[in-house]
PDB file with SEQRES, HELIX, SHEET and CRYST1 records, atoms N, CA, C and O in Angstrom:
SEQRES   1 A   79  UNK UNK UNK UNK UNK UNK UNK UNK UNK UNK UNK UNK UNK          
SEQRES   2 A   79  UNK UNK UNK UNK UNK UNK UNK UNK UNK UNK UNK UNK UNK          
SEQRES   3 A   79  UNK UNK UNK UNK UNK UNK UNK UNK UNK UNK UNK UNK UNK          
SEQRES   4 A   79  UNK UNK UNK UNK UNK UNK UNK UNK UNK UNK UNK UNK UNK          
SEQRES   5 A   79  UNK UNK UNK UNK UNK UNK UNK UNK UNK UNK UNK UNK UNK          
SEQRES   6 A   79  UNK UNK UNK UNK UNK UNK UNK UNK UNK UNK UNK UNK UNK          
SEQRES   7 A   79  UNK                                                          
HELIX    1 AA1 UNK A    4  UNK A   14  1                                  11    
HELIX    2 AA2 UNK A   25  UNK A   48  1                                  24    
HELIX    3 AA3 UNK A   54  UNK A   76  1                                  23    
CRYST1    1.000    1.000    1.000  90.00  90.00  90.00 P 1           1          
ATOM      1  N   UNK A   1     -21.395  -1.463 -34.132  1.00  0.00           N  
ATOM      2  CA  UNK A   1     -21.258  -0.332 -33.255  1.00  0.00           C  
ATOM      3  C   UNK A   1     -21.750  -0.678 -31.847  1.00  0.00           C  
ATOM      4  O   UNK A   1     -21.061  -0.366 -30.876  1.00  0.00           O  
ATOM      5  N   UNK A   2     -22.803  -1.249 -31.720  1.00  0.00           N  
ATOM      6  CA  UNK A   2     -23.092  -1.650 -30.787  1.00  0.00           C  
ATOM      7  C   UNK A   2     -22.490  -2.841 -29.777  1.00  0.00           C  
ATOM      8  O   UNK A   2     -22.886  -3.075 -28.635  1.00  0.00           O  
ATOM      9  N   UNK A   3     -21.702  -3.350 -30.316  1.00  0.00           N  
ATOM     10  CA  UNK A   3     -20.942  -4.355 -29.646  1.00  0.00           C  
ATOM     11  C   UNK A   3     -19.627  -3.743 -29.244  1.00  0.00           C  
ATOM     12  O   UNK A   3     -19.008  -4.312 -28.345  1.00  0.00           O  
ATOM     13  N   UNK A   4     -19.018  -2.451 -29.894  1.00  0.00           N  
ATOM     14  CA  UNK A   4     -18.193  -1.897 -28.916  1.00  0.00           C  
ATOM     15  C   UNK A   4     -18.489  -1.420 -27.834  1.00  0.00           C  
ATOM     16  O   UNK A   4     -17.833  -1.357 -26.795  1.00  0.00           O  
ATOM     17  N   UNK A   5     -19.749  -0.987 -28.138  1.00  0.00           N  
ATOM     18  CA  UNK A   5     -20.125   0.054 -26.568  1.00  0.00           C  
ATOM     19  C   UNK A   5     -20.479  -0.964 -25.631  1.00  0.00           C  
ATOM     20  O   UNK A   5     -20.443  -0.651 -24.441  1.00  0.00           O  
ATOM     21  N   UNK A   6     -20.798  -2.073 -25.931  1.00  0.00           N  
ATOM     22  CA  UNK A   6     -20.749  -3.537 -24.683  1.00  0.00           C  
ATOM     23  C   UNK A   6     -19.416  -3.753 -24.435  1.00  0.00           C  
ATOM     24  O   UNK A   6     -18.995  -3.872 -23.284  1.00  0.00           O  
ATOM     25  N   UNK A   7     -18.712  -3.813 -25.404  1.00  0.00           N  
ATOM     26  CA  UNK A   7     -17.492  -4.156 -24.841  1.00  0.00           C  
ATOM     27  C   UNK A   7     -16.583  -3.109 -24.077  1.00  0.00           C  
ATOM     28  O   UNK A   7     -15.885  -3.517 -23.148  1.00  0.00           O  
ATOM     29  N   UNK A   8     -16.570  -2.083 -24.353  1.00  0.00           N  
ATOM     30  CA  UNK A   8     -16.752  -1.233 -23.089  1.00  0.00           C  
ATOM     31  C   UNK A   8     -17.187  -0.906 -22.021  1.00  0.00           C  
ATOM     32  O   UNK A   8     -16.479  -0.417 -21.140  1.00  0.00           O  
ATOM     33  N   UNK A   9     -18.828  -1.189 -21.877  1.00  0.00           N  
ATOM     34  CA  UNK A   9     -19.190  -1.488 -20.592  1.00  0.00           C  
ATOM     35  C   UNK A   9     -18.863  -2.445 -19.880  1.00  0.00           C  
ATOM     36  O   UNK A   9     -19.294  -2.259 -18.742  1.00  0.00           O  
ATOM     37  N   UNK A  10     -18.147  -3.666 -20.003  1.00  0.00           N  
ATOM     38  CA  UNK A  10     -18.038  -4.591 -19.709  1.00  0.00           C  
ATOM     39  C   UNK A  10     -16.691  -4.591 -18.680  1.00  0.00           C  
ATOM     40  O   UNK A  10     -16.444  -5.058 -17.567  1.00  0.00           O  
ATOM     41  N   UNK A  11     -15.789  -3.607 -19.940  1.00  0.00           N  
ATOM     42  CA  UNK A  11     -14.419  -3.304 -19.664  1.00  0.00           C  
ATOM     43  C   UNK A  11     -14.603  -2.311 -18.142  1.00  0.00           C  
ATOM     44  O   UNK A  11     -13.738  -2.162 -17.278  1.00  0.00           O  
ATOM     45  N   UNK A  12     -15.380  -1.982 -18.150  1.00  0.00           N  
ATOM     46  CA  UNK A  12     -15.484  -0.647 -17.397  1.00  0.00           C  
ATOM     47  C   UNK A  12     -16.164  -1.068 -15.903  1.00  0.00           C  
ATOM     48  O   UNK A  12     -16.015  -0.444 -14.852  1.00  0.00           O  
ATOM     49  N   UNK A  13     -17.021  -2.412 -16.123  1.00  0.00           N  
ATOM     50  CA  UNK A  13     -17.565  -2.774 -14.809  1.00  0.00           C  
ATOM     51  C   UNK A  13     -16.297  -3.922 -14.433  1.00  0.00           C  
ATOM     52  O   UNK A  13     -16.150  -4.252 -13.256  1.00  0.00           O  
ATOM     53  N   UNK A  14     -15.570  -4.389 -15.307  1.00  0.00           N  
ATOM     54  CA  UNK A  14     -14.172  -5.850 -14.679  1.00  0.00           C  
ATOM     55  C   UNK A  14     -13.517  -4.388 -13.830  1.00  0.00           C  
ATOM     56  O   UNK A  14     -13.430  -4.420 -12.603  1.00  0.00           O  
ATOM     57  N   UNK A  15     -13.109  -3.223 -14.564  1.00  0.00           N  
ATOM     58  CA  UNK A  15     -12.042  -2.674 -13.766  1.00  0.00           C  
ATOM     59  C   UNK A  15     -12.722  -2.001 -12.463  1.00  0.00           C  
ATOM     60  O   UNK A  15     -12.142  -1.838 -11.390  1.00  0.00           O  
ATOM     61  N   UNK A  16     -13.732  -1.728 -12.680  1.00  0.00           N  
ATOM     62  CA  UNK A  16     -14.292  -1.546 -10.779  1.00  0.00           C  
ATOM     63  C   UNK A  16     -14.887  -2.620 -10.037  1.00  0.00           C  
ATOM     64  O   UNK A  16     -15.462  -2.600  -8.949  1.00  0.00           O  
ATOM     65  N   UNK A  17     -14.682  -3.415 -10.704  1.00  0.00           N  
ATOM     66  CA  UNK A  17     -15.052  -4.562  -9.574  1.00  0.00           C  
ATOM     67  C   UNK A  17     -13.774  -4.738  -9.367  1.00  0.00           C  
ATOM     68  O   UNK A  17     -13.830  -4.877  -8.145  1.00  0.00           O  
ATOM     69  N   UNK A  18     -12.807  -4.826  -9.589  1.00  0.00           N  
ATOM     70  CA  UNK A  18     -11.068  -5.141  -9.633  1.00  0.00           C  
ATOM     71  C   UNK A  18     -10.428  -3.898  -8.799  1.00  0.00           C  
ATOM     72  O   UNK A  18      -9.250  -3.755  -8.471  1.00  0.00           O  
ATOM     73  N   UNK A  19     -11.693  -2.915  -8.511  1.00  0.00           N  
ATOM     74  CA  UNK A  19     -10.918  -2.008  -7.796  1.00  0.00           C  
ATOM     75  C   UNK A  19     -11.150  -2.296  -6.470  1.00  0.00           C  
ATOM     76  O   UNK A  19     -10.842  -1.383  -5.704  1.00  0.00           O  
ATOM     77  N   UNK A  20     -11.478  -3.021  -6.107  1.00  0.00           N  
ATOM     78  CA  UNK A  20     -11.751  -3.444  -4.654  1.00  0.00           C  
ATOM     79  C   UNK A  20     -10.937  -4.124  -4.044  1.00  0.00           C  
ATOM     80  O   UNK A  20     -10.625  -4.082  -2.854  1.00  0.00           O  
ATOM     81  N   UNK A  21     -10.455  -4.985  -5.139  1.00  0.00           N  
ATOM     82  CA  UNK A  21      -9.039  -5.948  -4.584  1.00  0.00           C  
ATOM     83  C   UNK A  21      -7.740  -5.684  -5.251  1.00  0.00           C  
ATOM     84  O   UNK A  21      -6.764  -6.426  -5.354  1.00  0.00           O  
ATOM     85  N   UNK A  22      -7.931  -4.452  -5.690  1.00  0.00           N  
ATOM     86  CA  UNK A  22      -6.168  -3.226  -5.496  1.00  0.00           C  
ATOM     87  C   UNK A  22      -6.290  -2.745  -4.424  1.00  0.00           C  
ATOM     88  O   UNK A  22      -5.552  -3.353  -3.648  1.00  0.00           O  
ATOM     89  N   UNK A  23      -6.815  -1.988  -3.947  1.00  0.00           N  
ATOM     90  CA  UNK A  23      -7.495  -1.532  -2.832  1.00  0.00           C  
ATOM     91  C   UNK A  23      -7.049  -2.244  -1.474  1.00  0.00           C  
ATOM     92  O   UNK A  23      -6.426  -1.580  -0.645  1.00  0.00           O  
ATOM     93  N   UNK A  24      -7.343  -3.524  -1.241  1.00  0.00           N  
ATOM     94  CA  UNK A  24      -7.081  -4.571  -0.226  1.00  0.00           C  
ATOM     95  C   UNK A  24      -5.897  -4.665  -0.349  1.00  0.00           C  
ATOM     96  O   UNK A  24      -5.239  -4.658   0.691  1.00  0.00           O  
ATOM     97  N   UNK A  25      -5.379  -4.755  -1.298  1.00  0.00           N  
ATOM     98  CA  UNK A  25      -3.596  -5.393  -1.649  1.00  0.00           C  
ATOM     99  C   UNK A  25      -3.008  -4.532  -1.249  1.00  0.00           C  
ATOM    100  O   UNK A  25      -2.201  -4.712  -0.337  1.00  0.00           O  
ATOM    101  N   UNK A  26      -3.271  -2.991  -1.942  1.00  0.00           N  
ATOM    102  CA  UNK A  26      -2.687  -2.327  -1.596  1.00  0.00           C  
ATOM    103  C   UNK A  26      -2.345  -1.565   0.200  1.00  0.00           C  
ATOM    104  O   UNK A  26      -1.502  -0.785   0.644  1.00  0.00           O  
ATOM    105  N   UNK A  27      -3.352  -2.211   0.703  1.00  0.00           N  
ATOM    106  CA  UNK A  27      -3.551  -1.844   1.861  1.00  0.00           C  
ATOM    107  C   UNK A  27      -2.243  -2.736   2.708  1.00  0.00           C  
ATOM    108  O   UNK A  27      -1.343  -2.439   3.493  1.00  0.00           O  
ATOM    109  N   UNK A  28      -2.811  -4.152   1.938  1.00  0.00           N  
ATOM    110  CA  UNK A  28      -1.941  -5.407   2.782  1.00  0.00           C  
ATOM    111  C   UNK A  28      -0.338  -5.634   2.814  1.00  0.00           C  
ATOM    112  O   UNK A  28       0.390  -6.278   3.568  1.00  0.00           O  
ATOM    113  N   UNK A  29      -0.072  -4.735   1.540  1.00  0.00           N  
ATOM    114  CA  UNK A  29       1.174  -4.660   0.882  1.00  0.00           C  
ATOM    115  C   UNK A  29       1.973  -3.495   1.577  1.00  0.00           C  
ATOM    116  O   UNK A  29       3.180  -3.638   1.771  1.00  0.00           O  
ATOM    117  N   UNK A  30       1.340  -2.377   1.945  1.00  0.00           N  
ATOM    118  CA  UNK A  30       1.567  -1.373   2.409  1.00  0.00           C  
ATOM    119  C   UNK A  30       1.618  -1.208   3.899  1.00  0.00           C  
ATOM    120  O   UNK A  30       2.558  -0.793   4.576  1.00  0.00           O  
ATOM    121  N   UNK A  31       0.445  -1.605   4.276  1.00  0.00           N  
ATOM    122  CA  UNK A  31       0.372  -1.737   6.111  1.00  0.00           C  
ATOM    123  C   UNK A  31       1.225  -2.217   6.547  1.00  0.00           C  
ATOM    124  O   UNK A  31       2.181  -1.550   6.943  1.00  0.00           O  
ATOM    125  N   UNK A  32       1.187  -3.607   6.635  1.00  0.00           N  
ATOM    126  CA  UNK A  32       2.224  -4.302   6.862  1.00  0.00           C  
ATOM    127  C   UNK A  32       3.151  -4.448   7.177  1.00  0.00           C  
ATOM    128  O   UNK A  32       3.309  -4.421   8.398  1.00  0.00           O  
ATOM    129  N   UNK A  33       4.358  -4.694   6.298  1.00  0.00           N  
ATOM    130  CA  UNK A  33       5.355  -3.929   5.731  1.00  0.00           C  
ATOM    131  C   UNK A  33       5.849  -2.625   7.031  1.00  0.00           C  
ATOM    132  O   UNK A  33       6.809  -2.469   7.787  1.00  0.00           O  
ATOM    133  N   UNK A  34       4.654  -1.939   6.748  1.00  0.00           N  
ATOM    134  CA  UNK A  34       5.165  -0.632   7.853  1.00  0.00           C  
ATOM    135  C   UNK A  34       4.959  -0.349   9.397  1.00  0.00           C  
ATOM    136  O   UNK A  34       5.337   0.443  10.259  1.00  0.00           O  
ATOM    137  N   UNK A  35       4.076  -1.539   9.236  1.00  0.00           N  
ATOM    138  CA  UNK A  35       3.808  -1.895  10.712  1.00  0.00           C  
ATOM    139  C   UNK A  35       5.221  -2.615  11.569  1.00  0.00           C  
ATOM    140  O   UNK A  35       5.776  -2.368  12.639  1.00  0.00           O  
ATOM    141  N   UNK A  36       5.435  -3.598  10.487  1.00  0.00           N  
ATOM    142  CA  UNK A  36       6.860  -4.823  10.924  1.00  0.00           C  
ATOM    143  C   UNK A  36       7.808  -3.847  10.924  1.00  0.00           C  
ATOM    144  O   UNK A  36       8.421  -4.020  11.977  1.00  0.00           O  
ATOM    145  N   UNK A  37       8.365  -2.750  10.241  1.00  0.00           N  
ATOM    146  CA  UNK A  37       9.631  -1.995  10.991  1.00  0.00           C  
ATOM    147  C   UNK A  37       9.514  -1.341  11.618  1.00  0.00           C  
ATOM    148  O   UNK A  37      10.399  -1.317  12.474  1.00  0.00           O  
ATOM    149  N   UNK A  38       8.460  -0.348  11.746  1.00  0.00           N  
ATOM    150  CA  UNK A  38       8.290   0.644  12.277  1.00  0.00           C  
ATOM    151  C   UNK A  38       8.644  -0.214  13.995  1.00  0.00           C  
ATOM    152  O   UNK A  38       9.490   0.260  14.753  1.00  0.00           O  
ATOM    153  N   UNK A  39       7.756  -1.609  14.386  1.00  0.00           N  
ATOM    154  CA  UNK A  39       7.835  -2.376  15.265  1.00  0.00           C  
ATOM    155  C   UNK A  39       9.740  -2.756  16.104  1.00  0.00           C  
ATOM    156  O   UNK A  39      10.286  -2.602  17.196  1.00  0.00           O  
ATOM    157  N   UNK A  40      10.008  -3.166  15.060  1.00  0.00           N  
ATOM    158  CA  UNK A  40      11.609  -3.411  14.507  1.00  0.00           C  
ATOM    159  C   UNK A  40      12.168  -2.363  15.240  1.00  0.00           C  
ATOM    160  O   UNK A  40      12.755  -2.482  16.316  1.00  0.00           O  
ATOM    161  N   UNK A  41      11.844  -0.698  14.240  1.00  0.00           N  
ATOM    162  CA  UNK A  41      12.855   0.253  14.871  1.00  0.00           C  
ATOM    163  C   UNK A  41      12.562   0.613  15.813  1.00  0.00           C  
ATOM    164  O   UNK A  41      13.489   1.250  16.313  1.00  0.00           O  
ATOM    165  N   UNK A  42      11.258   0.555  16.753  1.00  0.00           N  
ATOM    166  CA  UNK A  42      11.044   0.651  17.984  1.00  0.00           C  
ATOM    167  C   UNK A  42      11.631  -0.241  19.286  1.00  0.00           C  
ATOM    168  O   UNK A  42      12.141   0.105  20.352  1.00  0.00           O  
ATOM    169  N   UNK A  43      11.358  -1.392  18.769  1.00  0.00           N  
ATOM    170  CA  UNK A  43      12.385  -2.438  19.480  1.00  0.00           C  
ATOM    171  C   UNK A  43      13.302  -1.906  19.457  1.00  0.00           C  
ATOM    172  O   UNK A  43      13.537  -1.007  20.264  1.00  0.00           O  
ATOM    173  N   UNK A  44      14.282  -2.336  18.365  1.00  0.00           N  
ATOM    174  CA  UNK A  44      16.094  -1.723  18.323  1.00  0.00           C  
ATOM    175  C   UNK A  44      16.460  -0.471  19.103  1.00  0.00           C  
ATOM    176  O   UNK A  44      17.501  -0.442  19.759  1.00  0.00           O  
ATOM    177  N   UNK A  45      15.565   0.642  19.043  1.00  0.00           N  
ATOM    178  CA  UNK A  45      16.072   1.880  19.764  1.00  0.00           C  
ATOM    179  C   UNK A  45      15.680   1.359  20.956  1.00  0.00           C  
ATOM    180  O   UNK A  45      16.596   1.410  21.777  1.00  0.00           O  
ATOM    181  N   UNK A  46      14.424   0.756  21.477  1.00  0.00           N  
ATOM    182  CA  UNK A  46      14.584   0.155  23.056  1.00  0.00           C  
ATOM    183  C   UNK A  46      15.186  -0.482  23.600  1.00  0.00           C  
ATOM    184  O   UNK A  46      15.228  -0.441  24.830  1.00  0.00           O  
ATOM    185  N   UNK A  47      16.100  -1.575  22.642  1.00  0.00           N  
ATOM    186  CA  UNK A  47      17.843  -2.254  23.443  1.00  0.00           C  
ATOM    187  C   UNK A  47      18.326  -1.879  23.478  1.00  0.00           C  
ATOM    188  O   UNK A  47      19.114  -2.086  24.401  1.00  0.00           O  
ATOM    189  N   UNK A  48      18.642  -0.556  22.361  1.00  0.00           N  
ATOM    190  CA  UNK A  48      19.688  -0.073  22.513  1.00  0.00           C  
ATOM    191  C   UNK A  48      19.969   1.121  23.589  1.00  0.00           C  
ATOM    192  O   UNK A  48      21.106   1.555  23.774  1.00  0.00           O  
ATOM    193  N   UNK A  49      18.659   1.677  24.380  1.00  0.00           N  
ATOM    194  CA  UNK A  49      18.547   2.721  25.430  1.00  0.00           C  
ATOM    195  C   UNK A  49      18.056   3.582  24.487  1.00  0.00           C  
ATOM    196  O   UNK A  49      16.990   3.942  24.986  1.00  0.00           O  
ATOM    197  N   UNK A  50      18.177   4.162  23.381  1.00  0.00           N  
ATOM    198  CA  UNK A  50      17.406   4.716  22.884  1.00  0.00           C  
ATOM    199  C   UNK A  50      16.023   4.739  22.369  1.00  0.00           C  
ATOM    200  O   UNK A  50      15.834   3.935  21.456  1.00  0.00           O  
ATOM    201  N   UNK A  51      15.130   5.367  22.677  1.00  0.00           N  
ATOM    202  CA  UNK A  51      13.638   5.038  22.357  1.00  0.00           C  
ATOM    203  C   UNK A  51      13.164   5.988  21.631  1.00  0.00           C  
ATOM    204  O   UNK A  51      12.862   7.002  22.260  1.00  0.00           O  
ATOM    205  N   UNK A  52      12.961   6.007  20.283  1.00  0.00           N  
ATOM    206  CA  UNK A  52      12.700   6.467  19.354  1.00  0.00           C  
ATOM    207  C   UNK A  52      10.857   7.494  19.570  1.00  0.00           C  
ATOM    208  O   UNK A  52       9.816   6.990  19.990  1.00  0.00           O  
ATOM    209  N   UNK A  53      10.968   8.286  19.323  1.00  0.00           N  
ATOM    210  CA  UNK A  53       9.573   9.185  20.071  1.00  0.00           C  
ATOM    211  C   UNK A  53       8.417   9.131  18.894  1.00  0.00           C  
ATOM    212  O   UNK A  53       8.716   9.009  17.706  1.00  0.00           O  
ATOM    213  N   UNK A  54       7.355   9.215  19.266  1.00  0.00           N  
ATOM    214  CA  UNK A  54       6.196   8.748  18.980  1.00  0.00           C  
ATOM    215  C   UNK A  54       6.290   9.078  17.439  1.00  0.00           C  
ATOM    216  O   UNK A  54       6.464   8.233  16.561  1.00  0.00           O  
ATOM    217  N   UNK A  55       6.112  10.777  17.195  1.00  0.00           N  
ATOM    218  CA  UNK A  55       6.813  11.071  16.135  1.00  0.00           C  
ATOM    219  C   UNK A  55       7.667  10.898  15.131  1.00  0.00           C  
ATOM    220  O   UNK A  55       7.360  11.033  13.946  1.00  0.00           O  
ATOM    221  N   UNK A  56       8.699  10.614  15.522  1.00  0.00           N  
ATOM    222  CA  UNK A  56       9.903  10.465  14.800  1.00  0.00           C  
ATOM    223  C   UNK A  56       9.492   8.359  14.041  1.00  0.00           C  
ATOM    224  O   UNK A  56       9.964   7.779  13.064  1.00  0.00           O  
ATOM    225  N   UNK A  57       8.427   7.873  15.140  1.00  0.00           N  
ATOM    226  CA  UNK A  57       7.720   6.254  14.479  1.00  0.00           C  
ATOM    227  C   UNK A  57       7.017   6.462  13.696  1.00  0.00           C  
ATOM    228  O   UNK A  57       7.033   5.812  12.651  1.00  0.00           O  
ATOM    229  N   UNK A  58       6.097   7.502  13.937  1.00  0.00           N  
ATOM    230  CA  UNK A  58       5.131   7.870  13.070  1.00  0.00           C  
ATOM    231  C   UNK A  58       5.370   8.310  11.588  1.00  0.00           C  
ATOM    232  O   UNK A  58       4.594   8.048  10.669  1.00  0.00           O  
ATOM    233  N   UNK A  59       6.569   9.031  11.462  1.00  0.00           N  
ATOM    234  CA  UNK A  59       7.341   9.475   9.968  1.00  0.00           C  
ATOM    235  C   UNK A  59       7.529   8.500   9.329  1.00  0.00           C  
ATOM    236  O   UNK A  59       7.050   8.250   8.223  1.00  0.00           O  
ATOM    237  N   UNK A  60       8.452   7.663  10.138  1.00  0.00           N  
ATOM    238  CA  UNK A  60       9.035   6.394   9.559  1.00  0.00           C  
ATOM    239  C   UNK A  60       8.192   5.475   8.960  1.00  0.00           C  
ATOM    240  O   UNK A  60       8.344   4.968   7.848  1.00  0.00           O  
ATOM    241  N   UNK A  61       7.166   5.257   9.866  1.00  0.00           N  
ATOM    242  CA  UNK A  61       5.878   4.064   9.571  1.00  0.00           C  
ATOM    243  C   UNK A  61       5.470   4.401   7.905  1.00  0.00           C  
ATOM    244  O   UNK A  61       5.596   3.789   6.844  1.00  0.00           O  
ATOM    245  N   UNK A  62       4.892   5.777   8.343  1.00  0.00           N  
ATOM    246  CA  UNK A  62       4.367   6.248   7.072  1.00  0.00           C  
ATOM    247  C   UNK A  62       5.481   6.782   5.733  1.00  0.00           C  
ATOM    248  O   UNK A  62       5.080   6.843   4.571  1.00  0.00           O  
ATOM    249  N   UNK A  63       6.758   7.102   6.097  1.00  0.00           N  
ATOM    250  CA  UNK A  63       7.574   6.915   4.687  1.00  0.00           C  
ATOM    251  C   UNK A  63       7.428   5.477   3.822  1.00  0.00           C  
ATOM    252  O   UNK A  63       7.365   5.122   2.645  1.00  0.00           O  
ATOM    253  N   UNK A  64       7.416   4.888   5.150  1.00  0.00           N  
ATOM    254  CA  UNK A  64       7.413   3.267   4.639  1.00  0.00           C  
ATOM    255  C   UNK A  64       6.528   2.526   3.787  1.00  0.00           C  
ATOM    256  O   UNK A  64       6.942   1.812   2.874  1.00  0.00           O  
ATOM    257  N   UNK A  65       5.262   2.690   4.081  1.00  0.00           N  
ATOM    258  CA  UNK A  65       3.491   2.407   3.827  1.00  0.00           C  
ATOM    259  C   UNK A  65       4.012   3.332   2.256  1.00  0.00           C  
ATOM    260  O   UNK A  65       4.038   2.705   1.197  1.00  0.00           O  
ATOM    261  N   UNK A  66       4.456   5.064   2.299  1.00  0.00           N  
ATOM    262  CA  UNK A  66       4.407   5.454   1.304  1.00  0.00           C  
ATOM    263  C   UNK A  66       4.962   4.591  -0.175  1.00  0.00           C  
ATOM    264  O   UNK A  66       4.406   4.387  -1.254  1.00  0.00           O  
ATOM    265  N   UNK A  67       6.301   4.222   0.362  1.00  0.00           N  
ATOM    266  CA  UNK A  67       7.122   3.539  -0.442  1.00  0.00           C  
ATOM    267  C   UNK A  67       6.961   2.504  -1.077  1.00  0.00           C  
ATOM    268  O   UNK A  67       7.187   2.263  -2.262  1.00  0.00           O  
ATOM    269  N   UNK A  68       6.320   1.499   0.215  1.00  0.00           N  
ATOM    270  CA  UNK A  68       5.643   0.275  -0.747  1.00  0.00           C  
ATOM    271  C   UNK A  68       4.517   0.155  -1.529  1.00  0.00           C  
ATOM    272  O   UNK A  68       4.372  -0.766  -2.332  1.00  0.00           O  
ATOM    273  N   UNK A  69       3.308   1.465  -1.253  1.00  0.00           N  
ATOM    274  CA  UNK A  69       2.520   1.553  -1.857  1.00  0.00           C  
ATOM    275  C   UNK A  69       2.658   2.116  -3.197  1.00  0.00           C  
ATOM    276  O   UNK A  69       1.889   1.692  -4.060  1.00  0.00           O  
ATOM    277  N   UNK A  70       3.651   3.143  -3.552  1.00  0.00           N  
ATOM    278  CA  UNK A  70       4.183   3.659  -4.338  1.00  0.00           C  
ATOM    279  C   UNK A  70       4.943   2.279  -5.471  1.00  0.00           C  
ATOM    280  O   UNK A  70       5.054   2.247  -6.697  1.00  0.00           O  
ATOM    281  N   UNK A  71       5.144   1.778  -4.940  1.00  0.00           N  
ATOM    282  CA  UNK A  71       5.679   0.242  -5.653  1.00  0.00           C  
ATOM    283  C   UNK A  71       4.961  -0.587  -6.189  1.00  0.00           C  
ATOM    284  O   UNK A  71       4.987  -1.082  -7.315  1.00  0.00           O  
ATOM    285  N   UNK A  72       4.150  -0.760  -5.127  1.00  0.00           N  
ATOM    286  CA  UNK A  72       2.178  -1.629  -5.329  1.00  0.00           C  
ATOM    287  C   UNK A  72       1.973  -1.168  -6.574  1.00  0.00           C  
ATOM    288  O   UNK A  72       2.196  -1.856  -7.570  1.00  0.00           O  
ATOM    289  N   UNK A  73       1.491   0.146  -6.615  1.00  0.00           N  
ATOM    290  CA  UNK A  73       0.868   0.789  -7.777  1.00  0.00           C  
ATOM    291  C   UNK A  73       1.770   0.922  -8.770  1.00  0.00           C  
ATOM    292  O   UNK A  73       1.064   0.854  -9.777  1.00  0.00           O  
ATOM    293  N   UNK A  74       2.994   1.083  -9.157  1.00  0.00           N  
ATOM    294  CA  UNK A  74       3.916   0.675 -10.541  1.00  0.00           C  
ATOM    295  C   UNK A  74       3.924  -0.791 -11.057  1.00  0.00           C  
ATOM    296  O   UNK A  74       4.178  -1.118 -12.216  1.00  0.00           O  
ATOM    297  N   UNK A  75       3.606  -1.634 -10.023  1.00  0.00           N  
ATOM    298  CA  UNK A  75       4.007  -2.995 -10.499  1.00  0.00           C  
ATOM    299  C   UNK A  75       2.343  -3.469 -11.042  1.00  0.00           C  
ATOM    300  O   UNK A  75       2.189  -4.363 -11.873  1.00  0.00           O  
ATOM    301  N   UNK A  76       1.325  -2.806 -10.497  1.00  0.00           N  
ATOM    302  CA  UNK A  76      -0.075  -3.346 -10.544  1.00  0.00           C  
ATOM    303  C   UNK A  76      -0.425  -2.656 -11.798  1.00  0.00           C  
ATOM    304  O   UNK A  76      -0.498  -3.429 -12.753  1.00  0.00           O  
ATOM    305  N   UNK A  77      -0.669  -1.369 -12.073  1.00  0.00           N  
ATOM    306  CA  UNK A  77      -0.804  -0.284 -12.691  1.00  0.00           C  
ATOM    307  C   UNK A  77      -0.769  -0.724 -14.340  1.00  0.00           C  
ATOM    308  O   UNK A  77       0.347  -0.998 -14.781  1.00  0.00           O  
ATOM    309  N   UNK A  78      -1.610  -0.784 -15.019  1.00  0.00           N  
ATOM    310  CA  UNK A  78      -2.229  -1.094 -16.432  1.00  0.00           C  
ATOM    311  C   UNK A  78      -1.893   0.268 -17.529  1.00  0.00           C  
ATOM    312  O   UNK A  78      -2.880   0.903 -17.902  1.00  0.00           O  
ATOM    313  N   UNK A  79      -0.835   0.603 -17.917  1.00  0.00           N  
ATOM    314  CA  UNK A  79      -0.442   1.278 -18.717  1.00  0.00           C  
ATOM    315  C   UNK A  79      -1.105   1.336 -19.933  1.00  0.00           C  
ATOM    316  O   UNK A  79      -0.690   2.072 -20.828  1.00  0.00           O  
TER     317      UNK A  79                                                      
END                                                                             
């Protein structure tokens, strides 16, 4: 009996120490990513004469960050 409840604690301190570097990934995986188009569609609407408004970057950035993070966490995620 007693060696389950270690092996549970054990289980229980790997997955928060492991939460620190989902955490990072998820950040790196996500930022990123939404930084480089958001960049992209700001450029493109500035050759093209159109300049996309602060707002309308800001949606985009963050649909984006949403999406890949949303991905992060299905592909990482311990069922």
């Amino acid at each position: 009996m007693q060696l389950a409840a270690n092996a549970k604690a054990i289980a229980r301190t790997r997955a928060h120490d492991d939460a620190a570097f989902h955490l990072a990934g998820l950040l790196i995986v996500s930022l990123f990513p939404a930084l480089f188009w958001t960049a992209l569609a700001a450029g493109i609407g500035g050759a093209t004469g159109y300049a996309p408004g602060p707002l309308a970057l800001m949606t985009f950035g963050t649909a984006v960050a949403v999406f890949c993070a949303t991905v992060f966490h299905a592909l990482v995620a311990r069922i």
